[in-house]
MOPAC internal coordinates of N, CA, C and O (Angstrom, degrees):
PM7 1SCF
backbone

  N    0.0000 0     0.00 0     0.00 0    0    0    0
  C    1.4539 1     0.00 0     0.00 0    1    0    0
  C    1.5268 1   111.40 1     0.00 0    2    1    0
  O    1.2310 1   118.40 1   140.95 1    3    2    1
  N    1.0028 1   120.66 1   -39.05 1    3    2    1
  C    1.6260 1   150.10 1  -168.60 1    5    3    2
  C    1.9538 1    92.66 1   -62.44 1    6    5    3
  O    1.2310 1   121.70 1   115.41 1    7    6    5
  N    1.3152 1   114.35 1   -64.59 1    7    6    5
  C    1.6646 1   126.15 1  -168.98 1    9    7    6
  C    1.6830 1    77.50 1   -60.19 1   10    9    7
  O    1.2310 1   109.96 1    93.03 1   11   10    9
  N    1.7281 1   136.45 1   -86.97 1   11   10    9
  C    0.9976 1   128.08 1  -151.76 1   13   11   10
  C    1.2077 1   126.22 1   -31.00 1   14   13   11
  O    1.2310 1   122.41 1   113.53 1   15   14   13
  N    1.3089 1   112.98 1   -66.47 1   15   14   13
  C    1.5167 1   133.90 1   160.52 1   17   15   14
  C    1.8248 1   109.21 1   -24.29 1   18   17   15
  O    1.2310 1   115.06 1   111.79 1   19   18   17
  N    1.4507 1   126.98 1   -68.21 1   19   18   17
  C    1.3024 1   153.56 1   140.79 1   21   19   18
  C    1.6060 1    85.03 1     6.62 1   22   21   19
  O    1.2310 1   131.04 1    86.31 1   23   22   21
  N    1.4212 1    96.29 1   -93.69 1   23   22   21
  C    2.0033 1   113.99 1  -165.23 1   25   23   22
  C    1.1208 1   107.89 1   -35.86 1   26   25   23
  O    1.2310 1   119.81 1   113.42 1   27   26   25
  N    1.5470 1   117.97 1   -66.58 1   27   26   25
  C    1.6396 1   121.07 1   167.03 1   29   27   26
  C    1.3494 1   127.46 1   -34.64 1   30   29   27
  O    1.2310 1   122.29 1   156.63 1   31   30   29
  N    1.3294 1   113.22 1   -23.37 1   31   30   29
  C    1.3779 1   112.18 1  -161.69 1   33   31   30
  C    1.9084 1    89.08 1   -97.30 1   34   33   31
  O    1.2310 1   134.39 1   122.22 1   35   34   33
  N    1.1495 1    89.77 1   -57.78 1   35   34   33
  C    1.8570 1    85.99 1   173.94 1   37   35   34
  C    1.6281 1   129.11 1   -52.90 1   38   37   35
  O    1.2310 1   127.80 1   148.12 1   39   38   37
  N    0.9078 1   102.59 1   -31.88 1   39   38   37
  C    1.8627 1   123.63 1   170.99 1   41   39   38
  C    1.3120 1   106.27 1   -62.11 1   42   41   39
  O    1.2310 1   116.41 1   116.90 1   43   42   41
  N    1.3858 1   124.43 1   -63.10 1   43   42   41
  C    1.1712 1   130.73 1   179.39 1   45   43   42
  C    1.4806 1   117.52 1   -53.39 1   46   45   43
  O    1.2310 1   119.77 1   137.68 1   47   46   45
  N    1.3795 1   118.04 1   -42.32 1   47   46   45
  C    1.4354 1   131.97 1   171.41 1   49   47   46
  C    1.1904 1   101.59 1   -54.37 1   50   49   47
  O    1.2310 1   114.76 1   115.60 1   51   50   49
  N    1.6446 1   127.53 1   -64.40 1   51   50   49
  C    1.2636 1   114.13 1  -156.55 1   53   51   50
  C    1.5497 1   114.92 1   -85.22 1   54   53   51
  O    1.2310 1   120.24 1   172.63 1   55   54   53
  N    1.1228 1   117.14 1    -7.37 1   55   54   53
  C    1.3425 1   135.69 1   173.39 1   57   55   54
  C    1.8073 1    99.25 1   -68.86 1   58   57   55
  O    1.2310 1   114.84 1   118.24 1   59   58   57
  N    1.2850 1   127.39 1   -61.76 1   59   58   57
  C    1.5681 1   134.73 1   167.74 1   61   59   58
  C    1.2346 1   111.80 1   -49.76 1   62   61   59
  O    1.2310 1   114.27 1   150.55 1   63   62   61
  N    1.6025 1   128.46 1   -29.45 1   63   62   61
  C    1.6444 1   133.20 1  -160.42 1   65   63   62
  C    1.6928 1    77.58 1   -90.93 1   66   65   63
  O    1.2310 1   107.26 1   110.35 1   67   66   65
  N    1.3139 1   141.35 1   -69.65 1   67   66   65
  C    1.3744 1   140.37 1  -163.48 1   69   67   66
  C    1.1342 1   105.79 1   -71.18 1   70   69   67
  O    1.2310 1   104.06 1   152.90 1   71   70   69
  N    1.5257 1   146.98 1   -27.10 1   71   70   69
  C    1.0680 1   138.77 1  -173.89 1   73   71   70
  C    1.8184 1    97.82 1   -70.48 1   74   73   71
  O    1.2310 1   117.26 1   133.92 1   75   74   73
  N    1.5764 1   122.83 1   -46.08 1   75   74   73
  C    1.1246 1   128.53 1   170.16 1   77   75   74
  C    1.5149 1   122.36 1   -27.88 1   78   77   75
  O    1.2310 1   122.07 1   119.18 1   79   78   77
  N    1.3087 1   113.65 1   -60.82 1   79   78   77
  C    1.4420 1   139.17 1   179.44 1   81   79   78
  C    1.3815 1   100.38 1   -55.17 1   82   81   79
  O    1.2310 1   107.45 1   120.92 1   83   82   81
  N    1.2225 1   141.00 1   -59.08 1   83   82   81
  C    1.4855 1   128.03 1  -177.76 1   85   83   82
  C    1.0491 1   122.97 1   -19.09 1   86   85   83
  O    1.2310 1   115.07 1   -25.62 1   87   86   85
  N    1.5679 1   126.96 1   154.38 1   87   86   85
  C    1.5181 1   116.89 1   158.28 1   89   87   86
  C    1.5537 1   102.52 1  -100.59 1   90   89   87
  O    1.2310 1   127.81 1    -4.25 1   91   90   89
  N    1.4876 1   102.57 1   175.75 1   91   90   89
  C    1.7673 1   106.99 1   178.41 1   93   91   90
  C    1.4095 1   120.44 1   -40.81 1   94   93   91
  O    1.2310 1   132.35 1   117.70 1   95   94   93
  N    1.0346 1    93.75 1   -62.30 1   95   94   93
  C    1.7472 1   104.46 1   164.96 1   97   95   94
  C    1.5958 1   142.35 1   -37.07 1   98   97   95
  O    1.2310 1   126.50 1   150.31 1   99   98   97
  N    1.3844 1   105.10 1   -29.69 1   99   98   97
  C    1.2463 1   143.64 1   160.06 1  101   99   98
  C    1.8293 1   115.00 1   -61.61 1  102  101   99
  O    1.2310 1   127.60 1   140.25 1  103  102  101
  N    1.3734 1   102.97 1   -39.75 1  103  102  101
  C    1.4356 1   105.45 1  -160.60 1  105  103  102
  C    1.1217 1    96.99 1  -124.34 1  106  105  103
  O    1.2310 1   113.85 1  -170.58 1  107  106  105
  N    1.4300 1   129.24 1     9.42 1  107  106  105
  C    1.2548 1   131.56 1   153.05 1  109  107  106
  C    2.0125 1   122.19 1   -42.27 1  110  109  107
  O    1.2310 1   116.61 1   -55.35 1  111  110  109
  N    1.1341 1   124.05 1   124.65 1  111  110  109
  C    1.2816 1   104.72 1   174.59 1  113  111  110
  C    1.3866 1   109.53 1  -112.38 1  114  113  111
  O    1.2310 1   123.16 1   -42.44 1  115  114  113
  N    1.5422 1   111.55 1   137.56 1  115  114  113
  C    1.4909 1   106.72 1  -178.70 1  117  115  114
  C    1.3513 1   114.90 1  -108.08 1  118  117  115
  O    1.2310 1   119.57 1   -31.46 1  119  118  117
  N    1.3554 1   118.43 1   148.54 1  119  118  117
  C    1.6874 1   105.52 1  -168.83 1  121  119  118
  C    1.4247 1   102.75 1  -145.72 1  122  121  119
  O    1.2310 1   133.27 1   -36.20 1  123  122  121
  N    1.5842 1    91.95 1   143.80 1  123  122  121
  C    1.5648 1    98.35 1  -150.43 1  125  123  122
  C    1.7691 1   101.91 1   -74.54 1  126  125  123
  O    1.2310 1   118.88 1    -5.03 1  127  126  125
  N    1.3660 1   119.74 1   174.97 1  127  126  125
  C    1.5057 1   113.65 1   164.72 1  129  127  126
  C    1.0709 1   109.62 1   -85.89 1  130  129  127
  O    1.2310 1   112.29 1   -32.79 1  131  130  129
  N    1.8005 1   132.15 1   147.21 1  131  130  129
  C    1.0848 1   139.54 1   172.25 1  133  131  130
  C    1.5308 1   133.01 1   -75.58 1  134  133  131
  O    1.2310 1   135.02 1  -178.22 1  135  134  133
  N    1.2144 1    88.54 1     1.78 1  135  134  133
  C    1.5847 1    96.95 1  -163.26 1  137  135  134
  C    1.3792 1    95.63 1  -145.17 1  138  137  135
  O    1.2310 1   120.10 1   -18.50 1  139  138  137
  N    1.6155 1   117.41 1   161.50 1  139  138  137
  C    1.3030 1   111.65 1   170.97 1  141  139  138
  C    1.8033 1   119.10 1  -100.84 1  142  141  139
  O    1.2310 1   125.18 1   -25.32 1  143  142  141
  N    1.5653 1   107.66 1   154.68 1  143  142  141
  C    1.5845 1   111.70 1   170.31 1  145  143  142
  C    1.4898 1   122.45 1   -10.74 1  146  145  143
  O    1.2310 1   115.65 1   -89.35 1  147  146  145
  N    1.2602 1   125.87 1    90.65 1  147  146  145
  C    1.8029 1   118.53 1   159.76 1  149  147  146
  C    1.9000 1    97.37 1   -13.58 1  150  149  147
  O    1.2310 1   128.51 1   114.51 1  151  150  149
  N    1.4378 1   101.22 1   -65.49 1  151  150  149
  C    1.7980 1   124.22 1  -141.06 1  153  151  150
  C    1.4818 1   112.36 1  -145.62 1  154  153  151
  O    1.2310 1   109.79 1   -53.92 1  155  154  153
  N    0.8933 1   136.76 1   126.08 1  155  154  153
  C    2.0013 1   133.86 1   139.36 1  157  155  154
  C    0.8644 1   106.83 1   -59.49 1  158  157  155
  O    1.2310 1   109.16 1   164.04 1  159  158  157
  N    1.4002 1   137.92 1   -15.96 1  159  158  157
  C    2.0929 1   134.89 1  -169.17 1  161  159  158
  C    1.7011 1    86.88 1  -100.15 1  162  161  159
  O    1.2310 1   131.05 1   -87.55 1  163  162  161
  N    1.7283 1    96.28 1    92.45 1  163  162  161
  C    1.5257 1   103.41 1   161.37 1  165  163  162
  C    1.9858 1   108.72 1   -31.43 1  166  165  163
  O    1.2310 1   115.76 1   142.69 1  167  166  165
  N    1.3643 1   125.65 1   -37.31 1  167  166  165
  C    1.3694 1   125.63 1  -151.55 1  169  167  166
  C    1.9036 1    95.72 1   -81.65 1  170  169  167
  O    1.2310 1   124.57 1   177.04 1  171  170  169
  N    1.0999 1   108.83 1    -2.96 1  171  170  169
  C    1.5912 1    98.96 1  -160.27 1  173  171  170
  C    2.2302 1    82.55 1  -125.69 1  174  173  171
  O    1.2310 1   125.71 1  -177.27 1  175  174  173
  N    0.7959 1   106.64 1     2.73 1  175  174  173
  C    1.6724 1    98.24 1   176.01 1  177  175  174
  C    1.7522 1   116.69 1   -53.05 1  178  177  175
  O    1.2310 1   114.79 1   -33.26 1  179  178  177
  N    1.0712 1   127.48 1   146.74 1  179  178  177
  C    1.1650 1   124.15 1   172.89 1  181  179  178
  C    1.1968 1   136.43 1  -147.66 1  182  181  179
  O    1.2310 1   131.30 1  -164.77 1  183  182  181
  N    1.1971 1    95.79 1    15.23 1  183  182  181
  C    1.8878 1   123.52 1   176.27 1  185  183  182
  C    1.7525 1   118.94 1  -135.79 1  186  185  183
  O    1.2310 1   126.86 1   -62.02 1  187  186  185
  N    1.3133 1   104.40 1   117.98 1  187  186  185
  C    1.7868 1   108.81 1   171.34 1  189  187  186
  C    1.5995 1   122.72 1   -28.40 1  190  189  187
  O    1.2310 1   125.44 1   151.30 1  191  190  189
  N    1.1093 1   107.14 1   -28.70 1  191  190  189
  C    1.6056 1   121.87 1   177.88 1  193  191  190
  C    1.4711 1   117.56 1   -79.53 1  194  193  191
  O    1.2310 1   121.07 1   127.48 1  195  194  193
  N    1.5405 1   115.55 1   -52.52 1  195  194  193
  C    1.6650 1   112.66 1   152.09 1  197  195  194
  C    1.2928 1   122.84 1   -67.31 1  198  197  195
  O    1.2310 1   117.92 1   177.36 1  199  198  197
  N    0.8362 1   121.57 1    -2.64 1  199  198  197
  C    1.8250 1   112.84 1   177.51 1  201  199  198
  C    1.4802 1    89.99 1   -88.38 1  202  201  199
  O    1.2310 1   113.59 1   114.67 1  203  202  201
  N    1.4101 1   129.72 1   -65.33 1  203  202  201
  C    1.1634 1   111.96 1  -165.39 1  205  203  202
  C    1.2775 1   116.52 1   -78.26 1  206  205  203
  O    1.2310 1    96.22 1  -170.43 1  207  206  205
  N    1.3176 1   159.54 1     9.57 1  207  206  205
  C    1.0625 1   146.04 1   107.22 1  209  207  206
  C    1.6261 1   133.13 1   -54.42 1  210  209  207
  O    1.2310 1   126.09 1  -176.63 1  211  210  209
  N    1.2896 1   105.90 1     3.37 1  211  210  209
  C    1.4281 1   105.95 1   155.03 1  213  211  210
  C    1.3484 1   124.30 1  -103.84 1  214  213  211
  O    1.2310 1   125.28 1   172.13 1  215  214  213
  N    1.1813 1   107.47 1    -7.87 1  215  214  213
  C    1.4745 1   121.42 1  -175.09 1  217  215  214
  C    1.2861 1   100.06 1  -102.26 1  218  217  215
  O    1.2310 1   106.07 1   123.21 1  219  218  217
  N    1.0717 1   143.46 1   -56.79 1  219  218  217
  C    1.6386 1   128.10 1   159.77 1  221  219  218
  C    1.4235 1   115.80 1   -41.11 1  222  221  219
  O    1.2310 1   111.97 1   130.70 1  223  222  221
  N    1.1196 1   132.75 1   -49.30 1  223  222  221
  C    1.2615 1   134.85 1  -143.13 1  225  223  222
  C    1.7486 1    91.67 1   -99.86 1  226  225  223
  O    1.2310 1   116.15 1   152.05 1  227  226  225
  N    1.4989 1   124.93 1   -27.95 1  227  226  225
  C    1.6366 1   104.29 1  -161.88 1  229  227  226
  C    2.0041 1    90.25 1  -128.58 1  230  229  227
  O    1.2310 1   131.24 1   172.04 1  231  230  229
  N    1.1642 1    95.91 1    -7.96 1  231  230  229
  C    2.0934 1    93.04 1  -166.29 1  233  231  230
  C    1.6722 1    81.48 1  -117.79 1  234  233  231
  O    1.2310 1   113.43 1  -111.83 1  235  234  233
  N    1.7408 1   130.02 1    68.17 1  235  234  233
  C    1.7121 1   113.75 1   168.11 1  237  235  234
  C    1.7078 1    99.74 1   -79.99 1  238  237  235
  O    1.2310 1   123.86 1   -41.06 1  239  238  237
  N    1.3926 1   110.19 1   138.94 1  239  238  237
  C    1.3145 1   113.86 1  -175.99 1  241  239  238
  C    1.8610 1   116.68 1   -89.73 1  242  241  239
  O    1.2310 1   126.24 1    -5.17 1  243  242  241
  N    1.2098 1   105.61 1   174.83 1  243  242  241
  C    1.6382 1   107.89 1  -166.45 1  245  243  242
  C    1.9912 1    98.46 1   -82.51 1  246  245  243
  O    1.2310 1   125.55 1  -177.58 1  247  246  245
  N    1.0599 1   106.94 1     2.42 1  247  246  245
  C    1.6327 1   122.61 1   163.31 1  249  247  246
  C    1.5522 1   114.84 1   167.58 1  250  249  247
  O    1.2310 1   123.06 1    -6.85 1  251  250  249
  N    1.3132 1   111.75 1   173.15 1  251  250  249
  C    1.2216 1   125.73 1  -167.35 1  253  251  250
  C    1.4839 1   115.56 1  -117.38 1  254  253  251
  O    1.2310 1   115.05 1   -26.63 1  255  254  253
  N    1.0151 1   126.99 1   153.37 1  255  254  253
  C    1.9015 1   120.41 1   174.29 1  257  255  254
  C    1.7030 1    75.81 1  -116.26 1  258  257  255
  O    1.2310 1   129.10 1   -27.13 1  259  258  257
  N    1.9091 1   100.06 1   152.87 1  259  258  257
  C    1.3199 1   136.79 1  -162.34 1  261  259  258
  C    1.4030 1    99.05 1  -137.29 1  262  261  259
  O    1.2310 1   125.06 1  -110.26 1  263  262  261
  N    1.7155 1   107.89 1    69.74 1  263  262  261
  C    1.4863 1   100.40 1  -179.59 1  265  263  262
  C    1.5275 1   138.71 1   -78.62 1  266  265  263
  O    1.2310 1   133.14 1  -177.45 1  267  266  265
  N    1.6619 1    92.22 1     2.55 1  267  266  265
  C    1.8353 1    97.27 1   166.55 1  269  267  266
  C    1.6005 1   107.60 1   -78.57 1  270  269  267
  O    1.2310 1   119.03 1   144.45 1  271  270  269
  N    1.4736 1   119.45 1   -35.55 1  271  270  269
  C    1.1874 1   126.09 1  -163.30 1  273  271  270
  C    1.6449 1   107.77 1   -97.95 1  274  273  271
  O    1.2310 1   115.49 1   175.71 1  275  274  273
  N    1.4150 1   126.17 1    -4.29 1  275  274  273
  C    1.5002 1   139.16 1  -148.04 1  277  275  274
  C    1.2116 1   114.33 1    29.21 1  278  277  275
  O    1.2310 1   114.07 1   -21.36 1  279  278  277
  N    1.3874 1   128.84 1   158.64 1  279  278  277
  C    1.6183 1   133.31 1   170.71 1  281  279  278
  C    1.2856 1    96.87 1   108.71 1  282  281  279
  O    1.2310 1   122.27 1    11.90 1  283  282  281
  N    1.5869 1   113.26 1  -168.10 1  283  282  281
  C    1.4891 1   118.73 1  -166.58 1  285  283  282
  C    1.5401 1    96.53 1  -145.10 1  286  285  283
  O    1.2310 1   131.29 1    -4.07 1  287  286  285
  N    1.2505 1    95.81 1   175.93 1  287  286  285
  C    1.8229 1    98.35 1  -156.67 1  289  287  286
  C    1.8091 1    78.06 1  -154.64 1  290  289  287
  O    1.2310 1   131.89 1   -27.23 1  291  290  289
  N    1.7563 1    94.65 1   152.77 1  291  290  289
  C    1.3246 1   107.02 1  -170.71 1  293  291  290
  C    1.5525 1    89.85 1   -85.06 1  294  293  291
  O    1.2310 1   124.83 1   -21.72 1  295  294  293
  N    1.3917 1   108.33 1   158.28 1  295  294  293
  C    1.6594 1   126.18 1   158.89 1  297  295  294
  C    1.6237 1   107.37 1   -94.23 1  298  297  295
  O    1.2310 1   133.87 1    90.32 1  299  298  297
  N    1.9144 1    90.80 1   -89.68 1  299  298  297
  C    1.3845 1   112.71 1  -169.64 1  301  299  298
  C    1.4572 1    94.51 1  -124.85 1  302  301  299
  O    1.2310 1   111.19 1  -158.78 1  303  302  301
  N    1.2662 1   134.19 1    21.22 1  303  302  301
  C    1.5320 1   129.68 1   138.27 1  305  303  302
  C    1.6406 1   120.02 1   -85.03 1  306  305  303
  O    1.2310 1   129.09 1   -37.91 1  307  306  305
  N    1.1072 1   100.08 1   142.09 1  307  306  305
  C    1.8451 1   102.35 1  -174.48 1  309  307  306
  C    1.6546 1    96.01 1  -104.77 1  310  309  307
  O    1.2310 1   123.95 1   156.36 1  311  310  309
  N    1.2324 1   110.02 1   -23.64 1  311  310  309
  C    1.5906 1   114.29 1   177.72 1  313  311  310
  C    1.4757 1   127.03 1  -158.92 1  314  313  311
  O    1.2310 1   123.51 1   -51.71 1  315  314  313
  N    1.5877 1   110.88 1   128.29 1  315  314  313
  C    1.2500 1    85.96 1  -162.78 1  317  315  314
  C    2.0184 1    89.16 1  -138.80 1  318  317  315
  O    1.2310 1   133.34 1   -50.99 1  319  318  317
  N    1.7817 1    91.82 1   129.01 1  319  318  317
  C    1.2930 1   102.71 1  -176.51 1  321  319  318
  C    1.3699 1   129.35 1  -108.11 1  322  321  319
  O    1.2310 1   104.71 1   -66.65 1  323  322  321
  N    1.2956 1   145.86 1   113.35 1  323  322  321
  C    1.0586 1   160.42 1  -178.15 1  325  323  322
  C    1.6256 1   125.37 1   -76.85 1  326  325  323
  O    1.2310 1   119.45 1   -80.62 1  327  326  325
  N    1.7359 1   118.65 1    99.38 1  327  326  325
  C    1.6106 1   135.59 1  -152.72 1  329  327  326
  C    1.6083 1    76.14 1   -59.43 1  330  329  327
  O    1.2310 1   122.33 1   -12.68 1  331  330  329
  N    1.3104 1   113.15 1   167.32 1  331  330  329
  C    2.1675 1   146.37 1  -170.37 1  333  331  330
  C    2.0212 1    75.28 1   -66.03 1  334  333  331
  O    1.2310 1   123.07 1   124.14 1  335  334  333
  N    1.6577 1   111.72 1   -55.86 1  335  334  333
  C    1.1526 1   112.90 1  -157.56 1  337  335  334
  C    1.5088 1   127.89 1   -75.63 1  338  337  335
  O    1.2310 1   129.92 1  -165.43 1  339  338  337
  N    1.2886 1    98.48 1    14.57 1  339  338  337
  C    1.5420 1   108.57 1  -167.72 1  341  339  338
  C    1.6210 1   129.62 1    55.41 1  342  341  339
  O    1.2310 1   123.90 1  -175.63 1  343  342  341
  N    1.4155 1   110.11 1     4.37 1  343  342  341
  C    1.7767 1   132.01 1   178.88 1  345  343  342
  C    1.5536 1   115.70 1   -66.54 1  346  345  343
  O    1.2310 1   131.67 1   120.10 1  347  346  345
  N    1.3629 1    95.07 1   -59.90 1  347  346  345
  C    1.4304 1   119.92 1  -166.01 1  349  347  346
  C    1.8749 1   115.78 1  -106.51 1  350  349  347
  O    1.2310 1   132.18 1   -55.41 1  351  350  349
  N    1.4409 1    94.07 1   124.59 1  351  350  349
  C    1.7141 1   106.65 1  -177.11 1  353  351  350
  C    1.5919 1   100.35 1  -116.14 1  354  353  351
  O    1.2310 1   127.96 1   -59.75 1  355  354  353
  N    1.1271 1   102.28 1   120.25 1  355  354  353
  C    1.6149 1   107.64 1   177.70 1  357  355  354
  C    1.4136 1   112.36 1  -110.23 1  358  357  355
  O    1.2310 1   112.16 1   -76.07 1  359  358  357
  N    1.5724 1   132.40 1   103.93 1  359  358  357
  C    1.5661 1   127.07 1  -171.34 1  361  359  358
  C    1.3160 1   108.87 1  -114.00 1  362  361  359
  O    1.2310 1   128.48 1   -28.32 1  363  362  361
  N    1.3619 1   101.28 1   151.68 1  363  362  361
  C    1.4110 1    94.98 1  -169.77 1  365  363  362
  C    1.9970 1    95.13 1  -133.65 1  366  365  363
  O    1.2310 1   130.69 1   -49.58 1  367  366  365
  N    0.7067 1    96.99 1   130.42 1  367  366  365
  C    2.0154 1   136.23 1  -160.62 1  369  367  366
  C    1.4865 1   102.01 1   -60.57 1  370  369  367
  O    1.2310 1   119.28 1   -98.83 1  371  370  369
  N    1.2233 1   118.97 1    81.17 1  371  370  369
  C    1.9939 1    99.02 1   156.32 1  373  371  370
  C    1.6499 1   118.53 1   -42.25 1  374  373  371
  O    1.2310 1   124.74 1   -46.11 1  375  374  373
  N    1.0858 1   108.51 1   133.89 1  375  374  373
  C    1.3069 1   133.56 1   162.00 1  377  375  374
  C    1.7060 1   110.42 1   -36.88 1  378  377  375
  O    1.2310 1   124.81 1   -91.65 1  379  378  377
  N    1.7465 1   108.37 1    88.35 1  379  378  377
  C    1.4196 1   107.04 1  -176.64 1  381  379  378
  C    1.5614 1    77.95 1  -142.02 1  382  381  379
  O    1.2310 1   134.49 1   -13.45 1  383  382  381
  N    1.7499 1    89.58 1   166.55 1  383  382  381
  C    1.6250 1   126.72 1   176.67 1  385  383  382
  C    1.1398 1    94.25 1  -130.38 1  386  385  383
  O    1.2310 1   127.88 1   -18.40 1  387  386  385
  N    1.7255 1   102.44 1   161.60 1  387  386  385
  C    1.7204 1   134.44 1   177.30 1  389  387  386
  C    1.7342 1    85.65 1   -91.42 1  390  389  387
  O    1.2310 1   139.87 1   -25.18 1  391  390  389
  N    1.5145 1    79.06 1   154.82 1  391  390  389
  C    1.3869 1    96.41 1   169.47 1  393  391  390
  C    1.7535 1   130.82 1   -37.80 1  394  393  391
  O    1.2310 1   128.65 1   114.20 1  395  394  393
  N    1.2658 1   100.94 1   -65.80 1  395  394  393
  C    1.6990 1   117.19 1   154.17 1  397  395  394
  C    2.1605 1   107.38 1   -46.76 1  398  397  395
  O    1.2310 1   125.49 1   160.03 1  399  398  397
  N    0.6386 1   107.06 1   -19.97 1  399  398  397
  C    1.6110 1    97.24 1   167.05 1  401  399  398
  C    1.4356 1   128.48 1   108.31 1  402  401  399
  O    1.2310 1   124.38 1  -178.40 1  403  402  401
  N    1.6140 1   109.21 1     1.60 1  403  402  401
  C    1.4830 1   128.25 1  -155.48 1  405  403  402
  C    1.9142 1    83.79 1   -99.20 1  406  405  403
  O    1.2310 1   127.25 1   -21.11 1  407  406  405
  N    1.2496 1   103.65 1   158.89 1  407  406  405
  C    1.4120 1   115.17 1  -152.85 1  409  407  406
  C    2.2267 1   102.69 1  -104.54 1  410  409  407
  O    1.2310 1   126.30 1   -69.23 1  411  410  409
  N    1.1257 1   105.50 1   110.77 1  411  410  409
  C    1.3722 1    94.63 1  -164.98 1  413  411  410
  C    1.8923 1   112.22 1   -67.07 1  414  413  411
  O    1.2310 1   129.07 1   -39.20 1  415  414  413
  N    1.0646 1   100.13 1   140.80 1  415  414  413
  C    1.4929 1   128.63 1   176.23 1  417  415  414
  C    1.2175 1   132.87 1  -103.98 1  418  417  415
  O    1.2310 1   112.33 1   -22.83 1  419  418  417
  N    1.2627 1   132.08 1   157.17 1  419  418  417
  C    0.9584 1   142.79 1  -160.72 1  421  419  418
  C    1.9813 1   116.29 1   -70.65 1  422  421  419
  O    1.2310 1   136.34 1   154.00 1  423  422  421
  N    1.5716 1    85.97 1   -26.00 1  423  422  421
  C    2.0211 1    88.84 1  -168.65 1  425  423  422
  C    1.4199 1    81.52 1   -88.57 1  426  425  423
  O    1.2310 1   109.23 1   158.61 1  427  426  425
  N    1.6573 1   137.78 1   -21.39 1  427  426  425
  C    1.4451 1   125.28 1   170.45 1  429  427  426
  C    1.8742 1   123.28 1   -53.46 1  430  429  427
  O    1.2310 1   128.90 1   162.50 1  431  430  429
  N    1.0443 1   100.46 1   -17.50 1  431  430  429
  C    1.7775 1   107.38 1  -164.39 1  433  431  430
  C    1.5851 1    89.95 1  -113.31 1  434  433  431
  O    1.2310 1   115.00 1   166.71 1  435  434  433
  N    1.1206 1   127.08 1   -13.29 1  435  434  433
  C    1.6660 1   132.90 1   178.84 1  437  435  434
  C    1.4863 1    98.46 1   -96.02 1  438  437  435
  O    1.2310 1   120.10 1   180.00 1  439  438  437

C-alpha cells in the first residue's frame, strides 16, 4: 500500500513539475459546443455562443488587439502602416483564399 501511495505521490509531482513548463497556449482548454448552430446566416443568430463562433470563424479581422499582453497582432494583414498624420492606414494583405479557393483582395476588406 505504502509503494502505491509512493507512485501517486511521484506522478502527481511530475505531472505539476510538467504542467509548470507549459506555455499559455499549452494549458489552454478548449471546449467543445454542446449543442449545434441555430444558423451560418450571422443575421438570424440568436445565442452569445453562435455569434462568437461565427464571428471568429467567418468575420477573421485585418488584426487583432491582445488585451492581456496590450498591442495588436496581425490576422490577415501582413503589414500595417500608419500616415506621420495619424489619418491614413495603409495594409498590406498576406496571401489568403476563401474557402471556395478565390484569392482574397483588397475591394474584399473594403
Amino acid at each position: 500500500m505504502k509503494k502505491l501511495l509512493s507512485f501517486f505521490i511521484v506522478a502527481s509531482l511530475m505531472v505539476m513539475a510538467l504542467a509548470g513548463s507549459l506555455t499559455a497556449a499549452d494549458r489552454t482548454l478548449t471546449v467543445r459546443k454542446t449543442s449545434a448552430l441555430v444558423s451560418t446566416d450571422w443575421d438570424r443568430i440568436t445565442t452569445t455562443s453562435d455569434a462568437q463562433i461565427i464571428c471568429i470563424n467567418v468575420f477573421e479581422g485585418l488584426y487583432g488587439i491582445n488585451e492581456a499582453r496590450g498591442g495588436y497582432y496581425n490576422e490577415l494583414a501582413k503589414e500595417v502602416k500608419i500616415s506621420e498624420d495619424q489619418l491614413t492606414y495603409t495594409i498590406t494583405l498576406n496571401d489568403a483564399t476563401f474557402q471556395n479557393g478565390l484569392p482574397l483582395k483588397a475591394s474584399d476588406v473594403v
